[in-house]
C-alpha positions in Angstrom: -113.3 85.0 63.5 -110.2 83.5 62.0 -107.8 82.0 64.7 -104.5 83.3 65.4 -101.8 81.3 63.9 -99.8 78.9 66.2 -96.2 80.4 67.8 -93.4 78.8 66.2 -92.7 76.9 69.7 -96.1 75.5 69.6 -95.8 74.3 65.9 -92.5 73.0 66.7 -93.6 70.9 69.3 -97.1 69.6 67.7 -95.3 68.1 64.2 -97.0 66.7 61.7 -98.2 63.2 61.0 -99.6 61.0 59.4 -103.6 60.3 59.6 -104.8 57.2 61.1 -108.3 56.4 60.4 -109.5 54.6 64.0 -109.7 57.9 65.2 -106.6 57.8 67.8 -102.9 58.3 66.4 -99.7 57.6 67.9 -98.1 61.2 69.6 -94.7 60.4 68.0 -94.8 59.9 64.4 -93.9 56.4 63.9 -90.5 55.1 62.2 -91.7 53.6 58.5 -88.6 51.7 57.8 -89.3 50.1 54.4 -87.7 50.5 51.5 -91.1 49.5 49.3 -94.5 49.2 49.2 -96.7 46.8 47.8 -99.7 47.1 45.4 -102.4 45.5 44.1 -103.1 47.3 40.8 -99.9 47.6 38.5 -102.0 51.0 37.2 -102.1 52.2 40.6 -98.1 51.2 40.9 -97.8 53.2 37.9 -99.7 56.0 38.7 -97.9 56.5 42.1 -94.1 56.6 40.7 -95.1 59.9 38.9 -96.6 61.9 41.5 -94.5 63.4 45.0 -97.5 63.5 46.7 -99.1 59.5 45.5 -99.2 56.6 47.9 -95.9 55.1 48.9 -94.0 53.2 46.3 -90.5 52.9 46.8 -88.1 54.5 49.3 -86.4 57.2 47.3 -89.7 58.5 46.1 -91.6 58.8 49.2 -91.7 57.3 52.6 -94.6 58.4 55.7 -92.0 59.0 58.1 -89.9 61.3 55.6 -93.3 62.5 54.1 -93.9 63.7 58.4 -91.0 65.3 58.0 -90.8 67.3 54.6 -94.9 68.6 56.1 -93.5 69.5 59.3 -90.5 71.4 58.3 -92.5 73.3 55.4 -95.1 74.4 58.4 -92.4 75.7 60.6 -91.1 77.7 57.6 -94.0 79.3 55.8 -93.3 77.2 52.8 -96.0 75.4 50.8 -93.8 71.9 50.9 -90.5 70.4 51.0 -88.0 67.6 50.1 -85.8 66.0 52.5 -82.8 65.1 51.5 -80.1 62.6 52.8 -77.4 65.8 53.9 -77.3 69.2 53.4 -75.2 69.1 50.7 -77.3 66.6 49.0 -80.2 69.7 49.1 -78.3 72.1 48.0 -76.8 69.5 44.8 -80.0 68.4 44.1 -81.8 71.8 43.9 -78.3 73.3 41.8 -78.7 70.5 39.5 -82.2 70.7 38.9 -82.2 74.3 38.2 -79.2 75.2 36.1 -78.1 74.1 33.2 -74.8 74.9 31.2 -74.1 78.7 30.0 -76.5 79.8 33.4 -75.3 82.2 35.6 -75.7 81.9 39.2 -74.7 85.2 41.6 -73.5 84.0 45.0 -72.5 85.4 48.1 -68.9 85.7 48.1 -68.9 84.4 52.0 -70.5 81.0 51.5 -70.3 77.4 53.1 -67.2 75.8 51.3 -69.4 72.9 50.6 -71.2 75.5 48.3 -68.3 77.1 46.8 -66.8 73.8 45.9 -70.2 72.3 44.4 -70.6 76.1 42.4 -66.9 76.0 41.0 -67.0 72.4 40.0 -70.7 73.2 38.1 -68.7 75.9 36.6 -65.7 73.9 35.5 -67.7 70.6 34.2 -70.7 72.9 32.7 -69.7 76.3 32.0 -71.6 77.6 34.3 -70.5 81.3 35.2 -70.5 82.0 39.0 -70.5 85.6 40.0 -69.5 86.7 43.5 -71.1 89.5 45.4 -70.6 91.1 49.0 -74.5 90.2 50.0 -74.4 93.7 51.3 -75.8 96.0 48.4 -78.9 95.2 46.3 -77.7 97.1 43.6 -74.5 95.1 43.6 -76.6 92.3 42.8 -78.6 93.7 39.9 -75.6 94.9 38.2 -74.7 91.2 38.0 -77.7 89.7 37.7 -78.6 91.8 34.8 -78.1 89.4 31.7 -80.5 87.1 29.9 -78.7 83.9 31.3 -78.8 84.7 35.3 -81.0 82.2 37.0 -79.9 81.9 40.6 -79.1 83.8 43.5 -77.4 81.9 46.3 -77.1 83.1 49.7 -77.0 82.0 53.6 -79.2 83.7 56.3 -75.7 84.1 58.5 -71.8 82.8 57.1 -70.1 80.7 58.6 -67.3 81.6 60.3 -67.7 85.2 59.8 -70.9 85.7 61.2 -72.2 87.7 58.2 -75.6 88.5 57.7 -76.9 89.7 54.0 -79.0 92.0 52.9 -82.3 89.6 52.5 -84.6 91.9 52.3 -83.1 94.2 49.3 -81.6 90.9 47.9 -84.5 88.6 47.2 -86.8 91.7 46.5 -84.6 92.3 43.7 -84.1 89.1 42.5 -88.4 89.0 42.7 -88.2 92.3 40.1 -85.6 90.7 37.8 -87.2 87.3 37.4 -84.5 85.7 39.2 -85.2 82.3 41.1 -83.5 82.4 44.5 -81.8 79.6 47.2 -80.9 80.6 50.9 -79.4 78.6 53.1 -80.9 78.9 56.6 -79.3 76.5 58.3 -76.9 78.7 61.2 -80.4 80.4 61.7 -82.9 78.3 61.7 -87.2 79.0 61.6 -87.0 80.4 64.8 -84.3 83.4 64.3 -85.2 83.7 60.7 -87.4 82.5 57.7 -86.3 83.7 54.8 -89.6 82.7 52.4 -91.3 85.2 54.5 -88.7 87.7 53.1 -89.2 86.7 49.4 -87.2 83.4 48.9 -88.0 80.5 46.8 -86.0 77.9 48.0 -85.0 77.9 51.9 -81.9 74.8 52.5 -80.9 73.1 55.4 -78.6 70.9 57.2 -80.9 69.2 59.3 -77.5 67.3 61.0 -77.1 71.0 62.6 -79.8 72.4 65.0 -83.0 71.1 63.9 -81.9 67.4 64.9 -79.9 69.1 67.2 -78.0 65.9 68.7 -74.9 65.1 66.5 -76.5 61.9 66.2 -78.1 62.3 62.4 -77.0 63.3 58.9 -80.0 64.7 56.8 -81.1 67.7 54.7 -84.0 69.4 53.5 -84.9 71.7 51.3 -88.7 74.2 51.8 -90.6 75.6 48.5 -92.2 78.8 48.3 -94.3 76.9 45.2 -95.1 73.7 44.8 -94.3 73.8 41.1 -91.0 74.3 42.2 -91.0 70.9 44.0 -92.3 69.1 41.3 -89.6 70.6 39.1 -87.0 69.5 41.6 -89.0 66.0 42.6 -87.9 63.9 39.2 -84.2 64.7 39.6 -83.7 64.3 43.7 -85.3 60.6 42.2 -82.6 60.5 39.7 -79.8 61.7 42.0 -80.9 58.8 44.9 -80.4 61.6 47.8 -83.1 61.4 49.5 -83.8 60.9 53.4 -83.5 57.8 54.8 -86.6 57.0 57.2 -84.6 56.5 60.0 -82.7 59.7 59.7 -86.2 61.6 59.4 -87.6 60.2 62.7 -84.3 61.6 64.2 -84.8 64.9 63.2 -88.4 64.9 64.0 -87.4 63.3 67.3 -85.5 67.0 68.0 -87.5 69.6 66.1 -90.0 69.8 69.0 -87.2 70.9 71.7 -85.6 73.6 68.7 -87.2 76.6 69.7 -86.1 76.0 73.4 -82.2 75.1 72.4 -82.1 78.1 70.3 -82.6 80.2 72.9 -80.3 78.5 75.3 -77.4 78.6 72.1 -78.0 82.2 71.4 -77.8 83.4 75.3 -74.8 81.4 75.7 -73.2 82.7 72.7 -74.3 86.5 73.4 -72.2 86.2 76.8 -69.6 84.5 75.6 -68.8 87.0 72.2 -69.1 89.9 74.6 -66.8 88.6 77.3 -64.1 88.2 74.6 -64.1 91.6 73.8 -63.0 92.2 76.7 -60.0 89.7 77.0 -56.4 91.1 75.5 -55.6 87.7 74.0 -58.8 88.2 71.5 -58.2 90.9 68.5 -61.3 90.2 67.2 -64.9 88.6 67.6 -67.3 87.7 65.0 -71.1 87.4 66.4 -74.1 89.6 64.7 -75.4 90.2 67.9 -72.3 92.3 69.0 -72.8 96.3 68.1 -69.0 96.1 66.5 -69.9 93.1 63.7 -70.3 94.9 60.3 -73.3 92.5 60.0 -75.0 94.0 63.4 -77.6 96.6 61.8 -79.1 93.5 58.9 -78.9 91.1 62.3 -81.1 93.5 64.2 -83.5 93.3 61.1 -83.3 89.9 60.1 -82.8 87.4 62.8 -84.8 87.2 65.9 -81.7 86.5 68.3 -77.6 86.1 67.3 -77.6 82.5 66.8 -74.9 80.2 68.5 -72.2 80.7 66.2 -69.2 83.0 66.7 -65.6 83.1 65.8 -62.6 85.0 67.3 -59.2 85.5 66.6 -56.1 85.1 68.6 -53.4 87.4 68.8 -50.8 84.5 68.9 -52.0 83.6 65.7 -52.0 79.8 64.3 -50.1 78.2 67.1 -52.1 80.3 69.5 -55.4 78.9 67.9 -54.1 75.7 68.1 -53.0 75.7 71.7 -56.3 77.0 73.0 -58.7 74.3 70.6 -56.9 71.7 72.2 -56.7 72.9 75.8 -60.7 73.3 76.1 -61.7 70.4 78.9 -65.6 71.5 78.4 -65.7 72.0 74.4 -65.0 69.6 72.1 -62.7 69.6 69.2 -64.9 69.0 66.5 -66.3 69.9 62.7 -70.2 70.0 63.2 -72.1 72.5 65.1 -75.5 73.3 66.2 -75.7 70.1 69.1 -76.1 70.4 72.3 -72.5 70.3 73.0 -70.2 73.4 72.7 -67.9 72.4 69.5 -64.5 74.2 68.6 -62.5 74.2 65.5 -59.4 75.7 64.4 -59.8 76.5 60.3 -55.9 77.6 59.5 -54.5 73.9 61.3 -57.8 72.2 60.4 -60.7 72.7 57.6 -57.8 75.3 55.9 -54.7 73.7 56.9 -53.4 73.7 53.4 -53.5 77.3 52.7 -50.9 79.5 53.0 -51.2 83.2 54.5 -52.5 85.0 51.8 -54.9 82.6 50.7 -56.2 82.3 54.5 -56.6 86.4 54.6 -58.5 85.4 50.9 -60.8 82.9 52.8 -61.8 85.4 55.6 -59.8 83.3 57.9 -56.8 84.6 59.8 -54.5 82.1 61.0 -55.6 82.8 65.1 -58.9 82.5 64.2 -61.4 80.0 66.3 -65.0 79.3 65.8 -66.9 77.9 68.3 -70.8 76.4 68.5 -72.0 77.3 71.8 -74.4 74.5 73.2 -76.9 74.5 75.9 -74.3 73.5 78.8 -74.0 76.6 81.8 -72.5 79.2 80.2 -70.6 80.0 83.0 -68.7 76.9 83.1 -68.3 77.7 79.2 -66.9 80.6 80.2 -64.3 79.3 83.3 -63.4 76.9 80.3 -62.8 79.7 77.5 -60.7 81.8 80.6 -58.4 78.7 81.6 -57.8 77.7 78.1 -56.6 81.6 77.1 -54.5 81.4 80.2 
């Protein structure tokens, strides 16, 4: 009888590492924090720098303590392997740059990271590289433009941030299977535990493990998980070339957090769900963003896709940009701040902040209006989040 497979909590928790042969192992995965490895064959030296997989050689092409990771984050995806990476943007560089080259096409969700957009318009402007938007809603949006002998890439994200939308994945990447067409998703608002998008028909699931895999705003990593190992290798050679790859140090951080993720994720989504709801209700909010609220456009996919809203959400202020303003830096509890996904509640306020330099109609362009406020809801009580959301709006 075939056992049944581990709960995602218990994975999580039990994190891979690497054998010792005395027959007792260390429970934490120990730091490795060497930058080479000696040998005493130059054929076996050799024969190691060409394989992902080989003995340890030198640190950008392998370490144990990275190696613990990329196993344990593949596992709690339902990949067959992975690379870690030294941020999330390096992940999402290195996999772009190992994919495309010029004259592709790449079709993106038109409500991506802006670390995304600016990586796919400068790819497009240094390689001619043509970049086609889409809503993320309608497959058949998607094979209208991905129908031409040069598309290569779909890019998505599991949930946008700040808007909170959620993509069709299902429709998408099973389109993007019929066509041919390799595709990327960042899961990094969502997480394995509200969503794993290889399970859905993705190739390539991202991360920024800074966000709630470490969980700590104490760490700056990435990751990328593979549906196909061939994929890796393809990848492997130029993450080499690039020099973005996890530090050891970095890894044992993340690894340090990913056993407590399933239990913070709950604790960020609850908080969240109250909160989003609660501003419905408040006359100073026009408008809250959360895929776990029945209004959000996004709420239907949500239901289908993610296991729980995530911790995420966004509002917008009737007083506008000084409104936003005022409230960001009135908060006593949350913390004025560009990261998300720790343990502490984080505010920013885009239109004085990340999009400060936009004028009106370029904000309403972005998706951003000028009162709007996103907030990552951490694991404090959320009613003393929500005495400090009240007092701030007063």
């Amino acid at each position: 009888m075939e056992p049944k497979p581990l709960d995602l909590a218990t994975r999580a928790v039990h994190v891979v590492n690497e054998p010792f042969p005395e027959g007792s192992w260390p429970l934490s995965v120990p730091l490795v924090q060497s930058s080479a490895f000696a040998f005493d064959s130059a054929d076996a030296l050799a024969g190691a720098m060409a394989d992902p997989d080989g003995r340890y050689v030198y640190g950008r092409r392998g370490n144990p303590t990275v190696r613990a990771l990329e196993r344990t984050l593949a596992g709690l995806e339902r990949g067959a392997c992975a690379l870690a990476f030294s941020s999330g943007m390096g992940a999402i560089s290195g996999v772009l740059l190992a994919l495309l080259k010029p004259g592709d096409r790449v079709v993106a969700q038109r409500c991506l990271y802006g670390g995304t957009h600016a990586v796919l318009a400068d790819l497009a402007a240094r390689y001619g590289i043509e970049v086609v938007r889409i809503s993320g809603d309608d497959p058949a949006e998607f094979e209208a433009a991905a129908v031409h002998p040069a598309t290569r890439l779909l890019v998505l994200e599991t949930v946008a941030n700040p808007t909170g939308q959620v993509p069709d994945l299902p429709g998408l990447l099973a389109a993007a299977r019929r066509l041919g067409v390799l595709s990327m998703v960042d899961n990094s608002l969502a997480s394995p535990v509200l969503c794993r998008p290889l399970e859905l028909g993705a190739d390539v699931v991202v991360h920024s493990t800074t966000k709630y895999l470490s969980g700590h705003s104490d760490v700056l990593g990435g990751a990328a998980v593979f549906a196909d190992d061939g994929l890796r290798r393809r990848i492997w050679p130029r993450t080499v070339e690039l020099g973005a790859c996890a530090d050891p140090f970095a890894a044992w951080l993340v690894l340090r957090g990913i056993p407590t993720l399933p239990l913070r994720m709950r604790e960020h989504c609850a908080g969240a769900a109250v909160l989003a709801k609660r501003l419905e209700g408040r006359p100073e909010v026009t408008a809250v963003h959360y895929p776990w609220l029945p209004s959000h456009p996004s709420y239907a996919l949500a239901r289908k896709v993610l296991s729980g809203g995530g911790g995420l959400l966004s509002f917008e202020l009737a007083g506008g940009r000084e409104a936003g303003r005022a409230f960001i830096e009135r908060l006593r509890i949350g913390r004025l701040a560009l990261s998300l996904g720790g343990v502490e509640t984080l505010v920013t306020h885009p239109a004085s902040t990340s999009h400060r330099e936009l004028d009106g109609a370029e904000l309403a362009a972005a998706g951003v209006a000028p009162g709007l406020v996103r907030m990552s809801v951490g694991i404090e009580a959320v009613e003393d989040l929500w005495a400090d959301v009240e007092q701030a709006l007063e």
